[in-house]
Structure formats: C-alpha cells, structure tokens
N, C-alpha and C positions, 0 to 999 in steps of 0.2 A: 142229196148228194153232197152238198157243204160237210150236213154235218159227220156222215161216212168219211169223211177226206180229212176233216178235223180229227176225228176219231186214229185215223191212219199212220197220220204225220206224227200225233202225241206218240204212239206205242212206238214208232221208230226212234224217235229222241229220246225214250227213256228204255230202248232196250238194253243201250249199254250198259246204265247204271244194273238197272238188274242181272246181265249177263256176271257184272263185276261182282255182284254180293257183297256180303259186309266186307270190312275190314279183319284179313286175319291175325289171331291171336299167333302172337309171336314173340321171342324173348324183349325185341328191341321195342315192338310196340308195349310192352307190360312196363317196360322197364321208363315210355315218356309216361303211360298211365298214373305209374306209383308218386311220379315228381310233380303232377296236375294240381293237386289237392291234399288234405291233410284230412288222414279217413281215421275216423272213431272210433273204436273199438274196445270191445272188454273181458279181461283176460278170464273166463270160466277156470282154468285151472287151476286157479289159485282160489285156496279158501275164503280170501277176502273181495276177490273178484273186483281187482283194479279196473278202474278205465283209464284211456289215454286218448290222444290227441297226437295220432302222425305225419311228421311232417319228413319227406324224404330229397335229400338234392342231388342232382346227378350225380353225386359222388358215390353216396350212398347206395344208391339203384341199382349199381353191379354186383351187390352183394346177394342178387337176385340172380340165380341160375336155374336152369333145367333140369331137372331131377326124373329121368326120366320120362314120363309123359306128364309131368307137372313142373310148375314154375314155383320153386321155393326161396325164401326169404330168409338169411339168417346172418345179421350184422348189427350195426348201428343204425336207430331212427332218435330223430329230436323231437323229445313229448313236449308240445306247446302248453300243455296245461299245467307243468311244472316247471318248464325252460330248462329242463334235462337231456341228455341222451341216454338211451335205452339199449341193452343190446334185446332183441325180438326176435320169434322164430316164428315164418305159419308159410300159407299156402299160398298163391296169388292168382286168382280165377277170374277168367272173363265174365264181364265187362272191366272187370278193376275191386273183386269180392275180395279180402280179405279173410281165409277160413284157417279152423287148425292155430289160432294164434295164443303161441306161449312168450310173457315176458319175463323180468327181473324175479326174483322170489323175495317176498319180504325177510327184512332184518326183526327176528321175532324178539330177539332178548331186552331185557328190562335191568334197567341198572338196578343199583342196590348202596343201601345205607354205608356212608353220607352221600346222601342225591346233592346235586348242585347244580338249582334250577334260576333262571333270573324270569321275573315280572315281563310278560309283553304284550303290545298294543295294537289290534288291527284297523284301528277308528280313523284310518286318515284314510282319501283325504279333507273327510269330515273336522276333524282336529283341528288342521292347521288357520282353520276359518273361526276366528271370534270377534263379530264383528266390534269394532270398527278397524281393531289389530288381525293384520294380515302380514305375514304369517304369526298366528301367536305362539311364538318360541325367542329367547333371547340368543337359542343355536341356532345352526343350520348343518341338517345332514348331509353328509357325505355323496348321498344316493340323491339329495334334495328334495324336495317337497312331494315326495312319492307317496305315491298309491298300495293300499294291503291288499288289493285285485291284481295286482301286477305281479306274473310269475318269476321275474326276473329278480323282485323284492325279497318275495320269501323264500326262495332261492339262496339271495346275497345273506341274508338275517339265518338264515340256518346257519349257510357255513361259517357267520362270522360266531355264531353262539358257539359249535362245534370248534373251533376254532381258541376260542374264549377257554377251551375244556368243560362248559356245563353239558348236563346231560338232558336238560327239560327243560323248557318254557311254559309259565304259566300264560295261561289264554284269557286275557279279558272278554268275558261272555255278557251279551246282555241280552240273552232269552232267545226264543225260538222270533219272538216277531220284534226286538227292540232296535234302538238306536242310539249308536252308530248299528250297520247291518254286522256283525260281527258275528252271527251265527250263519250267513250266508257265505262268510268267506274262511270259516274254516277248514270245509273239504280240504280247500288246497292245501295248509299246512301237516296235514296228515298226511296228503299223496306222495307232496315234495320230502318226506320224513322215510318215507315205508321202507326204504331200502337203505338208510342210516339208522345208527342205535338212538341215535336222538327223539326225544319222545318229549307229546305234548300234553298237559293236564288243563279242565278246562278252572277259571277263576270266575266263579258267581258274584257277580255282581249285585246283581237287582236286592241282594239281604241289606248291599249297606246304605241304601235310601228306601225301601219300604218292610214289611215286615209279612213276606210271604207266607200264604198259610201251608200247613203240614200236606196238605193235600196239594196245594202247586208246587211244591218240591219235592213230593213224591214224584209228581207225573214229570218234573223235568229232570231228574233223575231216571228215569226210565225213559224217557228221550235222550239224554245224554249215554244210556247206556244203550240205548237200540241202534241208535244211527252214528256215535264217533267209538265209543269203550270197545266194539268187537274189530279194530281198525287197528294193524300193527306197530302204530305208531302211537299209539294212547298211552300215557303214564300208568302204568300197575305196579303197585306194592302186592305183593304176596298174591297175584291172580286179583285183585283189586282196585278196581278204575277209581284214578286220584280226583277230585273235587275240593278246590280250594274252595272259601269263603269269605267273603270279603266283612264287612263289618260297621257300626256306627256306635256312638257313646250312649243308647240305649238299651243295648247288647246286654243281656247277665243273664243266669243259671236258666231261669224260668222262659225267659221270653227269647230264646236265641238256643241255649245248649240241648234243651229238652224238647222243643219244637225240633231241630233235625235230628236229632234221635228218631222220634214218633216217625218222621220221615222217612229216613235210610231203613226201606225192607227190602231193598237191591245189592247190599252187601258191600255198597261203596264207601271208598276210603276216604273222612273226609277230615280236612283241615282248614277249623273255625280260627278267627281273628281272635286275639287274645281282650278279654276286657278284665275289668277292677275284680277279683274276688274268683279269675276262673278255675285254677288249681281247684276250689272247694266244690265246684258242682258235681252232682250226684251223676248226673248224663254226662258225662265226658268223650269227644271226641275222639279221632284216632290220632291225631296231633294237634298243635296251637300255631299260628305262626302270627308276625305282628307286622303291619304296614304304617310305618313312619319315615319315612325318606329323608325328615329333617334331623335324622340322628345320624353321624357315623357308622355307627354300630349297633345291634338292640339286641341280648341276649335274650332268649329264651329256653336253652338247653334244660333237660338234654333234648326238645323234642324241635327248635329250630333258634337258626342265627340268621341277623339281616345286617345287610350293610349299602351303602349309598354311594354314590361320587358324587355329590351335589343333591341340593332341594334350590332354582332361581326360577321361581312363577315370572312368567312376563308380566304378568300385574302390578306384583309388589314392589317396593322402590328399593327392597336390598334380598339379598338371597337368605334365605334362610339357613343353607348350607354350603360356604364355601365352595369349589372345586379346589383341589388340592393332591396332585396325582402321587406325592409321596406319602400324605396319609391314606391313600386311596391301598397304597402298597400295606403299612401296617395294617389296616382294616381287613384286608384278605390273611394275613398272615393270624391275626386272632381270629379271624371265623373257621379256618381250619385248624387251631389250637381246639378251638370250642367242642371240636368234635361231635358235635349237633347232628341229629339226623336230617334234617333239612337245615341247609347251607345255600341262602336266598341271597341274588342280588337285585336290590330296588332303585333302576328297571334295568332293561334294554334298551328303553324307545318309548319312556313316556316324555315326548318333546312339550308339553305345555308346561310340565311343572317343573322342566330342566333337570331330570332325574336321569335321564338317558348313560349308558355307557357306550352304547353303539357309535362308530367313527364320525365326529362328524370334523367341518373346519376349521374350529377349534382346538382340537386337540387330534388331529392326523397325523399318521404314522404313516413308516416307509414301509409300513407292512401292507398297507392301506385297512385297515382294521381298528386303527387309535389306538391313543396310549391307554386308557382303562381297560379294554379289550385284550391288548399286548402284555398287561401286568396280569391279567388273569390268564392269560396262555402259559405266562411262566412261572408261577405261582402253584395254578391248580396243576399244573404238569409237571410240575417238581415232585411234588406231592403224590399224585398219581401215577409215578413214572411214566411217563408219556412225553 
C-alpha cells in the first residue's frame, strides 16, 4: 500500500509538468536562443565553404522575424573567429538549428603587377620570449605584446597593411608540424582576408636553414596548394599560387634553383632568394626577390625592390639601420620609380630585429597606424590613385 501511495502522489506532482509540455517555439523564445551561444556553422554555398563562429546580442536578434511559418534570420552577426561582423542569411529552427545559411561572398580578384607586398610574422607570442631578454624587441607595439591567435590582431594588421595601400603579406611559414606554430594559425589570416582584396602568399622558410629534398617540397607544395592556394584570399599571379622562398649563403644554381624546379609539378609561382651568380642559372625561377633589412633599399628589378625602416636587433649594441622616417619617405618614392614587379617592404612586424613598420610607441600617429605606415598610405596612394 506504501508503495501504491508513493507511486500516486509522484504522478500527481509531476502531472503538471507534463500537462505543460515543452516550451513553445516562438519568435521571442528564438530570438533569447540566438543571443545564449555562439553557434558554428559553415556556409555550403559558397565554393570555398567558409566557417564562422556566431555571436549575436540582443540587438542583433531582432533582425529575426517570422516568415511565414518560419523564423528567418537576415542582418548583422559578429564572426568571433575573425572579430568581424557578417551580414548572414538562414533559417532558425527549434531547438536553436541553424539551417539554409548564406553568408558574405568572397572578394575573388587578384591584384596585378606592381604587387606591393610587406614581410609578416605570426611567431608571437613565441618571439617576444628570448631568454633572458623579455620582451626581446628594443620597440614596443602599439597592440603590445600580442598574440597571432588573436582575431582582434589579425584583424588590426590587415586593415593597417590595407591601409598602408599593400596588396599582400608574405606569410612566414615554418612547415606543416614546425616552430613557432605558424602553419596552425594561418586559417585565420585567410578568413579574416576573404571578403577584402587583400591577399596572402605563404614565405618558406625551412630552405633558408636546411636543404629540403625535392621530394619534401613537392609534397609541401601540394599541401600548400590543397589546404590554403584554393582559399580566396591566397596570392595568385596569372591563376598561380605565389611561394616565396627564403634563403642562405649556400644557395647557387645546382643546389637551391634546380632543386625547386625538379619540385614545382603543381604549377606554382615561385620566388627564390637571390644568391651570387643567379641571373646565369639555367633553372630559373618565376621571380628573385632579396631579404636584407640592413640596407635601405636593394634593387633587383625588373623582377623586385626591397626597402626597410630600420635593421636594431635587441642583441647588438648599435643598429645596424638607422630609423629615419624622412629617408623612409625617399626610399618609397624610388621603390615606385623602380617599377619592379614585386615592390617589397622588410617587414611589417619582425619585432626582434626592429625591422617592423607596423605602429608602434615609437613612432605613433594620430592616425593610430604610425608614421611609416602613414608615409606609405600617402605615397602608395598617390601613386595608385587612391
């Protein structure tokens, strides 16, 4: 009899809840749904089949209405994995489904000769750490001792390069498993890119300390071209995924220009570090370009031009290049006289060897962009009408 009475009381205490049933779907209830969480999704409609990361605030939410017997979605959301806002379109289905979702369309076009690309580094905030020097930089950035995981970074570093009027950033790459993780964090700079003209190429590394054989750069050329080259943000000359190459003083015709030849059977575009005698190699590249930071200027037309604001290692006890923002001004003004097809600046953001142009303390602007960044917004934008 207990347990008949136990049995009795439970089913009366819980009829109500079942009388009540779930919770109904309803605009007001979708619309706390959409603002709970930040839901994932990946846009099928587009050839390159973006993902995102949404995040919506009740402001946001209302741009969710009734369509009929469905709840649609079509405004502004902020992609946490870019730190953008998106305008999105789709469906919003109980529990909280996301279906039917259309975002941005990629920015497809490809700049064209003279490219003007600057040097960039995602290695922090691996970089900043040499021991016993912390931070080892004799600057400090604007952004301060920031992270390339951080979407708010590569975010700020686009629009300031965009800004700068270059059209590309060279990617310091150092392989599919090296270090710093720099092949792990370049998704983002792709994503953050896809819906600007701005385009990235990646910069191989690993040539200018070992001497990879024909067969590991094949296959990472086919990595590079499987997983970032079909990405609309990729640098292409002429349908062409670009591959810079980095270099060392053992470089010459046989062991460096003929080795990536034998390589390149993926049709990529690539441009070797210049060494002693390279004009006469039989394998020759599809450009040269040349990394010395401690020069001004380095011609190599017609096929590239380099210029610097500064070479000051924290190490050494004097710089090896000046900072000097009015030769900084002539130095742009002959890299566009050069007429070069590649029109390079060394760097952006290599903070250890104080090669950086990017804003930092030092030399800020009321632009908040710095004055090397500011001389090149007026400069290359003269130039380019813009």
């Amino acid at each position: 009899m207990k347990t008949a009475a136990a049995i009795a009381l439970l089913g009366a205490l819980l009829a109500p809840v079942q009388r009540s049933g779930p919770t109904k779907w309803t605009l007001a209830r979708a619309k706390a749904v959409l603002t709970q969480s930040a839901f994932a999704v990946t846009d099928e409609t587009q050839a390159d089949s973006p993902a995102y990361r949404l995040a919506f605030t009740a402001q946001a939410s209302r741009s969710l209405r009734a369509v009929g017997r469905a709840l649609v979605f079509s405004g502004s959301a902020h992609d946490v994995l870019t730190d953008t806002d998106v305008r999105v379109h789709f469906t919003f289905k109980r529990p909280g489904r996301v279906t039917a979702f259309r975002g941005p369309a990629a920015d497809t076009s490809q700049p064209v000769f003279p490219i003007h690309a600057a040097f960039y580094y995602a290695w922090y905030p691996e970089a900043w750490f040499r021991y016993p020097v912390i931070p080892y930089s004799r600057f400090r950035p604007s952004l301060d001792l920031y992270s390339a995981d951080d979407a708010r970074v590569v975010r700020a570093h686009i629009e300031a390069m965009r800004y700068a009027q270059l059209e590309a950033g060279i990617y310091s790459w150092w392989g599919r498993d090296g270090y710093p993780p720099t092949d792990l964090r370049f998704w983002r700079y792709l994503a953050a890119a896809r819906t600007t003209p701005f385009r990235w190429a990646i910069y191989y590394e690993r040539e200018g300390y070992e001497n990879p054989s024909v067969e590991k750069i094949r296959s990472d050329l086919e990595y590079i071209r499987d997983g970032y080259a079909s990405k609309p943000a990729y640098l292409k000359v002429e349908g062409r995924f670009v591959v810079y190459v980095y270099g060392n003083a053992d470089d010459g015709c046989d062991s460096t220009a003929r080795r990536w030849r034998q390589a390149n059977t993926v049709g990529a575009y690539i441009v070797l570090k210049a060494f002693a005698g390279f004009r006469t190699c039989e394998a020759q590249p599809d450009a040269w370009h040349q990394y010395s930071a401690a020069l001004p200027q380095y011609d190599l037309a017609p096929d590239s031009f380099m210029i610097a604001p500064g070479f000051d290692e924290e190490s050494e006890p004097a710089p090896r290049l000046s900072r000097d923002v009015g030769r900084w001004r002539t130095d742009i003004a002959a890299m566009l006289a050069s007429n070069a097809r590649w029109q390079l600046v060394l760097t952006f953001n290599e903070w250890p060897e104080g090669t950086s142009v990017e804003s930092a303390r030092e030399w800020a602007s009321p632009s908040g962009y710095g004055a090397y960044v500011d001389t090149l917004h007026e400069l290359l934008g003269a130039r380019m009408g813009r």
